[in-house]
C-alpha positions in Angstrom: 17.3 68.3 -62.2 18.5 71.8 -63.5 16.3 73.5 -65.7 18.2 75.3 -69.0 17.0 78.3 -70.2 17.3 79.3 -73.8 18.3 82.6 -75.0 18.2 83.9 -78.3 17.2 86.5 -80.6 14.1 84.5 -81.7 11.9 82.0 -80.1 10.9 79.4 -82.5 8.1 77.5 -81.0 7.4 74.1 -82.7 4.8 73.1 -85.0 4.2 70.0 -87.5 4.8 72.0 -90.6 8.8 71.0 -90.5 9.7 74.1 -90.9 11.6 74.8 -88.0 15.9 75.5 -87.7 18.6 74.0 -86.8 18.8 75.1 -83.7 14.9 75.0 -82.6 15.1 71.2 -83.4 18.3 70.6 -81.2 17.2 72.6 -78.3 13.4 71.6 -78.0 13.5 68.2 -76.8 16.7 69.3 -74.0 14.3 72.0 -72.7 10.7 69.2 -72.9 13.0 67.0 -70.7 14.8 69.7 -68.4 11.3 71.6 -67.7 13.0 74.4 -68.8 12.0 77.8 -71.2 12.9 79.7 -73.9 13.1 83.6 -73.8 13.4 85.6 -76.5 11.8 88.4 -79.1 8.4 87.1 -80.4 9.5 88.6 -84.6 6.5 91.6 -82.8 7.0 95.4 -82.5 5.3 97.7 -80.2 4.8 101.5 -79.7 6.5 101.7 -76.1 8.5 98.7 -74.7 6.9 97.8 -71.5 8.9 94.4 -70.7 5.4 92.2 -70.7 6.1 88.5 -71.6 4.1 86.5 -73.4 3.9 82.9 -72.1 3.2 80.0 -74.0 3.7 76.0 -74.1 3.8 74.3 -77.8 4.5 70.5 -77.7 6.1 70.5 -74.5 8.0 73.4 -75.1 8.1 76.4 -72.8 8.7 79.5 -74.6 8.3 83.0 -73.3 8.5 86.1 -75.4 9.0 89.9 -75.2 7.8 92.7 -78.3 10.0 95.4 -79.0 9.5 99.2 -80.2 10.4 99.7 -84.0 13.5 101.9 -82.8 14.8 98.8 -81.3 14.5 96.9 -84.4 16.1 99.4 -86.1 19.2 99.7 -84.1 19.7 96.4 -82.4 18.8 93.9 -85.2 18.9 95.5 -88.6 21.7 97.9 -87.0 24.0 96.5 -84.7 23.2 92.8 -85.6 22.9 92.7 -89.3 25.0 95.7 -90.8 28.0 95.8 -88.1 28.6 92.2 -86.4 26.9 90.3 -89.1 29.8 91.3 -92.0 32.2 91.9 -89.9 32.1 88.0 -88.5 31.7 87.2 -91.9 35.1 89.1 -93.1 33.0 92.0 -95.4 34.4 94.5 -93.6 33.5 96.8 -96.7 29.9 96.4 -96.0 30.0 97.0 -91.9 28.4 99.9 -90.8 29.6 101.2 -87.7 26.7 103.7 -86.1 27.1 105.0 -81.9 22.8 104.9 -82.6 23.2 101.1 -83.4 25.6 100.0 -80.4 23.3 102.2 -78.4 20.4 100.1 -79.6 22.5 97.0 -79.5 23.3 98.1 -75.3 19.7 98.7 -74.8 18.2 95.4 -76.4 20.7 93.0 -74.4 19.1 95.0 -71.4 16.2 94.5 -72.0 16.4 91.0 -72.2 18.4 90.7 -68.6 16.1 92.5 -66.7 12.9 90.6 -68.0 14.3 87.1 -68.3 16.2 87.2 -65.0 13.3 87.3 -62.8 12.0 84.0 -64.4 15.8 82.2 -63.4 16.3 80.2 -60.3 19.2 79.7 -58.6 20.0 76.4 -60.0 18.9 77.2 -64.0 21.8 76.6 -66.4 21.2 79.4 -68.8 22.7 78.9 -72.7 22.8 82.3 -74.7 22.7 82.3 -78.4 24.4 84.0 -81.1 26.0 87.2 -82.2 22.9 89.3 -81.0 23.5 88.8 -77.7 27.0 88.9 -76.5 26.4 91.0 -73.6 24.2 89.0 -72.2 26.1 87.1 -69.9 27.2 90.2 -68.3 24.1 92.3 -67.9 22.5 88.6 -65.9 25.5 88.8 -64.0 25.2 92.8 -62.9 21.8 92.0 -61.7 23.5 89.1 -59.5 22.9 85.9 -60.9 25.3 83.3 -60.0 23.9 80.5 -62.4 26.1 78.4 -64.8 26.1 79.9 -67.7 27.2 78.9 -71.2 27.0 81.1 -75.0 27.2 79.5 -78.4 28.3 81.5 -81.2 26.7 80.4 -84.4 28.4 82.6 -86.9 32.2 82.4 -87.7 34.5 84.2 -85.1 37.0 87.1 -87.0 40.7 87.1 -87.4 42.1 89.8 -85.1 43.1 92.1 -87.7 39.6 92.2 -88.9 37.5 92.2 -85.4 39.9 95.6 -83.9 38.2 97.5 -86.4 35.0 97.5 -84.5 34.7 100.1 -82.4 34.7 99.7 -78.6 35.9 95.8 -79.5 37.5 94.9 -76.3 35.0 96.0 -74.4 32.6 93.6 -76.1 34.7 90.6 -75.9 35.1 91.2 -72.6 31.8 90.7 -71.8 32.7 87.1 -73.0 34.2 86.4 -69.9 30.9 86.9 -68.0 29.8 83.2 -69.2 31.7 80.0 -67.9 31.4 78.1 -71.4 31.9 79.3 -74.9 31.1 77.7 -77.9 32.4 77.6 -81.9 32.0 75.7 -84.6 35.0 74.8 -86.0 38.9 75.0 -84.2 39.9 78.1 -87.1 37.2 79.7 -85.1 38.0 78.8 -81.5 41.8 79.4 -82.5 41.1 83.6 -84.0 39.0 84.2 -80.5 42.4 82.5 -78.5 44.7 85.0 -80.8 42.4 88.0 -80.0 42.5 87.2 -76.5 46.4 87.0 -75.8 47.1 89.9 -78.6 44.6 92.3 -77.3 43.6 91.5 -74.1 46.4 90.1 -72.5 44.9 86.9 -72.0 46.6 83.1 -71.3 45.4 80.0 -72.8 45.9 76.4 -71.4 44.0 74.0 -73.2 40.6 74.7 -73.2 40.8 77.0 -70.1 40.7 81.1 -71.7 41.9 83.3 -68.9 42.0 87.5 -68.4 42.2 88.8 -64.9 41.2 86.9 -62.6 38.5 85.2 -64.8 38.9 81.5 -66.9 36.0 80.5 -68.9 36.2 77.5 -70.9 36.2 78.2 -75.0 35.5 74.7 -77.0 34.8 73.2 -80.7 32.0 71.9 -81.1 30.1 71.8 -84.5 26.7 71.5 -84.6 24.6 68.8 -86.1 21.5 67.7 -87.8 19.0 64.9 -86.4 20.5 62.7 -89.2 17.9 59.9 -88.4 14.9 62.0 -88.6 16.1 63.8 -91.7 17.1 60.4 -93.6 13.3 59.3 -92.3 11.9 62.8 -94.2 13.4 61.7 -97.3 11.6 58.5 -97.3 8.5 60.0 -96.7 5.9 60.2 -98.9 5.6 64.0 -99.1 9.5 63.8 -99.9 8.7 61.0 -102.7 6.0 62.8 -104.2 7.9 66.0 -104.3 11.7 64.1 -105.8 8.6 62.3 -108.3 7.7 65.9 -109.3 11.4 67.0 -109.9 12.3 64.4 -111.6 9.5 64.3 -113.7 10.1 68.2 -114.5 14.2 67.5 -115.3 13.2 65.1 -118.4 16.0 62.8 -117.5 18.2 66.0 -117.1 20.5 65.7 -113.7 20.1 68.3 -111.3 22.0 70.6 -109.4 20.7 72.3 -106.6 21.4 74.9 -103.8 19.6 75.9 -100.9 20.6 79.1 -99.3 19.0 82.0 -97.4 19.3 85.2 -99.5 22.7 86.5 -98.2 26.1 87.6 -99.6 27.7 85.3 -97.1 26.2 82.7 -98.9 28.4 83.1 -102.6 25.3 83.2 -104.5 26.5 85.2 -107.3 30.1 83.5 -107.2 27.8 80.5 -107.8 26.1 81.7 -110.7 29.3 83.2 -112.4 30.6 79.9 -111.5 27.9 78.0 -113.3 27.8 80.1 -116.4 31.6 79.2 -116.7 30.6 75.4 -116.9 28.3 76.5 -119.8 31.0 78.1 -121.4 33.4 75.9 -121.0 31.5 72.7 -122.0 28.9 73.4 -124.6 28.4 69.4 -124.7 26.6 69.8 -121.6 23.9 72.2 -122.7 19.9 71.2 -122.3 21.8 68.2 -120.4 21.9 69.8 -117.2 20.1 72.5 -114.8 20.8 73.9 -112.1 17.5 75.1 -109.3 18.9 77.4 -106.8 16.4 77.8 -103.7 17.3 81.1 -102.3 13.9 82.5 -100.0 14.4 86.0 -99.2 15.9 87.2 -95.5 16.5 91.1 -93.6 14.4 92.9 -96.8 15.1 96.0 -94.5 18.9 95.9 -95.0 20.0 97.8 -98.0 23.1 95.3 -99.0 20.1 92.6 -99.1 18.0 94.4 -101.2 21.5 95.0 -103.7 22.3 91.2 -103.6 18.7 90.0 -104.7 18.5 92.4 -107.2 22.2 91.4 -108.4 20.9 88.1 -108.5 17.6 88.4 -110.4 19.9 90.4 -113.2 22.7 87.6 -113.3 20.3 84.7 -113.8 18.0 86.6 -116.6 21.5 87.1 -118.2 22.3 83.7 -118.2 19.1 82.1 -119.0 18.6 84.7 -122.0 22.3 83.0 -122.8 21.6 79.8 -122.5 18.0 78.9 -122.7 16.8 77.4 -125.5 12.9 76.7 -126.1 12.2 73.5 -123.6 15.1 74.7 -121.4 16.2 76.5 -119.0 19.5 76.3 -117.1 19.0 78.2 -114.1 15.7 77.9 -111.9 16.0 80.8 -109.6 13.2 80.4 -106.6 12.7 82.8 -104.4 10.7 80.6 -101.9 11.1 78.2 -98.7 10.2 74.9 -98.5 9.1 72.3 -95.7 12.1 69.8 -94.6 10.2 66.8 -96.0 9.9 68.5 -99.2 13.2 69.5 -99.1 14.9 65.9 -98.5 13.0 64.8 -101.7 14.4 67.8 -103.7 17.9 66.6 -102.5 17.8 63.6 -103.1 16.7 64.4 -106.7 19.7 66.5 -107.4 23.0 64.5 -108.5 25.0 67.1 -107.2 24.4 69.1 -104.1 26.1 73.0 -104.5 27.3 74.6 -101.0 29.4 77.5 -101.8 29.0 80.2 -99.5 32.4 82.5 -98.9 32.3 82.6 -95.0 29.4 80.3 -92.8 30.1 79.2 -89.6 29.1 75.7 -90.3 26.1 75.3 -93.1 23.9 72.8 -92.2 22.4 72.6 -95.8 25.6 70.2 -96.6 25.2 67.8 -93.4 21.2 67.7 -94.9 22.1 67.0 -98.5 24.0 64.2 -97.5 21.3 62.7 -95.1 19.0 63.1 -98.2 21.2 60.9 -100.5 19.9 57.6 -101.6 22.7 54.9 -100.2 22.2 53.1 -103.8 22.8 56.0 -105.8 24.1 59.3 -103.8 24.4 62.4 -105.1 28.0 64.3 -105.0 28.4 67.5 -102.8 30.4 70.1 -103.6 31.4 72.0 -100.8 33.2 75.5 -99.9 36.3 75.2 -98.1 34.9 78.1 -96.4 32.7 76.8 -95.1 32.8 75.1 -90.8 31.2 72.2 -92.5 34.1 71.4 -94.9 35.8 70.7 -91.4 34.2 67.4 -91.1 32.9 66.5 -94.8 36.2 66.1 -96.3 34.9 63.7 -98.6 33.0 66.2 -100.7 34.5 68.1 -103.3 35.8 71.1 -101.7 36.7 74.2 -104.0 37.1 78.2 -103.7 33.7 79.5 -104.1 35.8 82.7 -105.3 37.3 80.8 -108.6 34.6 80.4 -111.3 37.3 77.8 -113.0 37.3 75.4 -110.0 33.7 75.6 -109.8 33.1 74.7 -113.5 35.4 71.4 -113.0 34.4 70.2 -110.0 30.6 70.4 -111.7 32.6 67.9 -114.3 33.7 66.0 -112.5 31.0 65.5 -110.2 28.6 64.5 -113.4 30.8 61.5 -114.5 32.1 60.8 -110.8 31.3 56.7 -110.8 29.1 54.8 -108.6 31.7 53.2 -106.5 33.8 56.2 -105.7 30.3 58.4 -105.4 29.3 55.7 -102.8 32.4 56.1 -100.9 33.1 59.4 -100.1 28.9 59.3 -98.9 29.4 56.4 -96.5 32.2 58.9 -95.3 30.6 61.4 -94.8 27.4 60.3 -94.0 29.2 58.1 -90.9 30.1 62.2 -89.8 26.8 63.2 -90.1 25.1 60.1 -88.0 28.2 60.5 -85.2 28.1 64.2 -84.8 24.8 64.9 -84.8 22.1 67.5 -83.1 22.2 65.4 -80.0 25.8 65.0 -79.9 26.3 68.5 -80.1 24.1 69.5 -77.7 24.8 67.0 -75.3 28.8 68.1 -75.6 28.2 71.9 -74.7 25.8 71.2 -71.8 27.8 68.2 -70.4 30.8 71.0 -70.0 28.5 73.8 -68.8 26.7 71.6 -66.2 30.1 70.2 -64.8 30.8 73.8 -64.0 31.0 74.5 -60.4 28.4 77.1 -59.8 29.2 79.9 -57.6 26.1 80.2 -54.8 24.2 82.7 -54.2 24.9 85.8 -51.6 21.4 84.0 -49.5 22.9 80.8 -49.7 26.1 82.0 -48.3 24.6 83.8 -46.0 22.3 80.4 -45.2 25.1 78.2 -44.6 27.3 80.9 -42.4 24.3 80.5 -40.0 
């Protein structure tokens, strides 16, 4: 059996605290049963990169993990990664910064991580690459003559064309695409703007699911990613889940709740969904002290300066509101600037009667597939969802609005809070029944069934072996 190696930025090794990602619960039980490893930055910086690789083996899981100098930091992931590609994918090009000393450190990086990880690849390894961080990848493991199937999964929204020639040195980047034999989006709106960029700017012919430039064809798919729907419904019935939706509800006097859950980003339409909250207070007085809404927001990239702006935007905006608002025994916004477990999470969920996911770009938002897992079959809470988001793809059963108008926000709010049990019921069987079918497993299981069907390409020794 092949082994699959895992590339990406970060290594997240498992623990028992549930606070792992999306993608470090899809991928760890594929690489317990292929034997294989994950490679990656260990989060540590050192004075001079020396390419040592810290092994380790955490339930199962094989993870090895390189540190690198502050200047690579700086350029490669708070550069490159997080003020160029990062807005850019998510259509703020006002915010990209475009720096030669970023795509330098960007270059350099994606080296780095070819010439330590390839001398732990064998010839028959399927190798999956990760996210926006490293596009290159592929084709800095192919310079130093690796033949292996290889696949990359973009996690992050792909640009429309008129957006993505802005970059500089753009073609030469997405050529480096063409280096892997699968690649992977979220959504088709996605898949579809990487199709346009290829036949406008490159050239390129598409049949089907077959991408070719040259004399090159890769394969580009849909595929959304899931949650483990099972294990997430099982962490809301938990006891640390019950004791924590006990605590909410306790806390809410009788006062429905909506939530959001959101890392601190701009992507994310955090102040679009305070603007549009304070518009429901405006615009339906009867509701006040009837209603609140906790937004969980835990900081992220505190070294990026538009991060810095948006947290501070947001502390301002909900003190305004609240001073509004508020009244003595309440408070209409709870603004937390903390993480929480998954099993504590689930029971804040499924407390809330109304689930707020309204960022303005997200590749798929995983957040919405979790609120509905978390819903009580009895008595579900509603979602209301960004039509922006990859998500609203398969959860058309949830209120979808424009995070940008503060009006459509406010109703669906209404309509959400007198939304009846029947017709609350049926759009979560509906969307739930997406949840359960296209799950973490299905995902995963649909990229690496195409990238293992791949015929690989041997080796020069095996060529040379069977010319003998």
């Amino acid at each position: 059996m092949s082994r699959l190696i895992v590339i990406s930025n970060r290594v997240s090794r498992p623990n028992k605290s549930g606070n792992q990602g999306g993608l470090a619960v899809a991928l760890a039980q594929a690489l317990r049963e292929s034997r294989g490893i994950w490679f990656g930055w260990s989060g540590e910086t050192t004075d001079a990169f020396t390419g040592h690789i810290g092994f380790a083996e955490d339930q199962g899981v094989k993870t090895a993990t390189i540190d690198l100098e502050e200047q690579d930091v700086d350029e490669y992931y708070n550069g490159y990664a997080n003020k160029t590609l990062w807005p850019l994918f998510h259509f703020r090009i006002d915010l990209a910064e475009y720096a030669r000393d970023f795509e330098g450190g960007y270059n350099r990086v994606n080296k780095r991580f070819a010439e330590t990880a390839s001398p732990l690849i064998e010839p028959d390894d399927v190798i999956w690459v990760h996210d926006y961080h490293l596009i290159p990848l592929g084709q800095m493991l192919r310079d130093r003559g690796l033949k292996n199937r290889m696949g990359f999964f973009l996690h992050i929204p792909w640009p429309p064309t008129r957006l993505l020639v802005s970059l500089p040195h753009h073609s030469k980047l997405v050529s480096t695409l063409f280096a892997y034999d699968v690649v992977g989006f979220h959504t088709e709106e996605w898949l579809e703007s990487f199709r346009h960029y290829v036949e406008r700017e490159m050239g390129g012919t598409v049949d089907g699911d077959y991408v070719t430039v040259g004399d090159r064809t890769i394969q580009a798919i849909a595929c959304p990613i899931g949650i483990n729907a099972q294990e997430f419904k099982d962490a809301a019935d938990s006891e640390t889940a019950q004791a924590m939706f006990g605590k909410v509800r306790a806390s809410l006097q009788d006062r429905p709740l909506v939530v959001g859950v959101d890392r601190l980003d701009y992507s994310k339409g955090l102040e679009e969904r305070f603007n549009g909250y304070a518009r429901f207070l405006k615009d339906h007085p009867e509701h006040h002290r009837k209603i609140v809404l906790t937004q969980i927001a835990p900081p992220s990239r505190g070294d990026v300066e538009s991060y810095q702006q948006i947290r501070a935007t947001l502390d301002s905006l909900a003190g305004r509101i609240n001073g509004e608002y508020s009244d003595v025994d309440w408070t209409p916004i709870r603004y937390v600037n903390q993480g929480y477990p998954r099993d504590e999470l689930a029971g804040i969920y499924r407390a809330a009667k109304i689930g707020l996911v309204t960022p303005l770009r997200d590749g798929m938002n995983l957040v919405a597939k979790e609120y509905v897992a978390a819903q009580d079959p009895k008595d579900p809470g509603v979602l209301i969802l960004s039509r922006f988001a990859g998500a609203a793809m398969q959860l058309k059963d949830a209120l979808l609005i424009n995070p940008y108008s503060p009006e459509e926000m406010s109703d669906a709010i209404l309509r959400a809070l007198a939304m009846p049990l029947d017709e609350r019921q049926r759009r979560w069987r509906a969307m739930m029944d997406s949840v359960e079918k296209q799950d973490i497993r299905w995902w995963r299981e649909v990229f690496t069934s195409r990238l293992m069907a791949v015929e690989r390409e041997p080796a020069a020794a095996e060529t040379e072996d069977a010319a003998g």
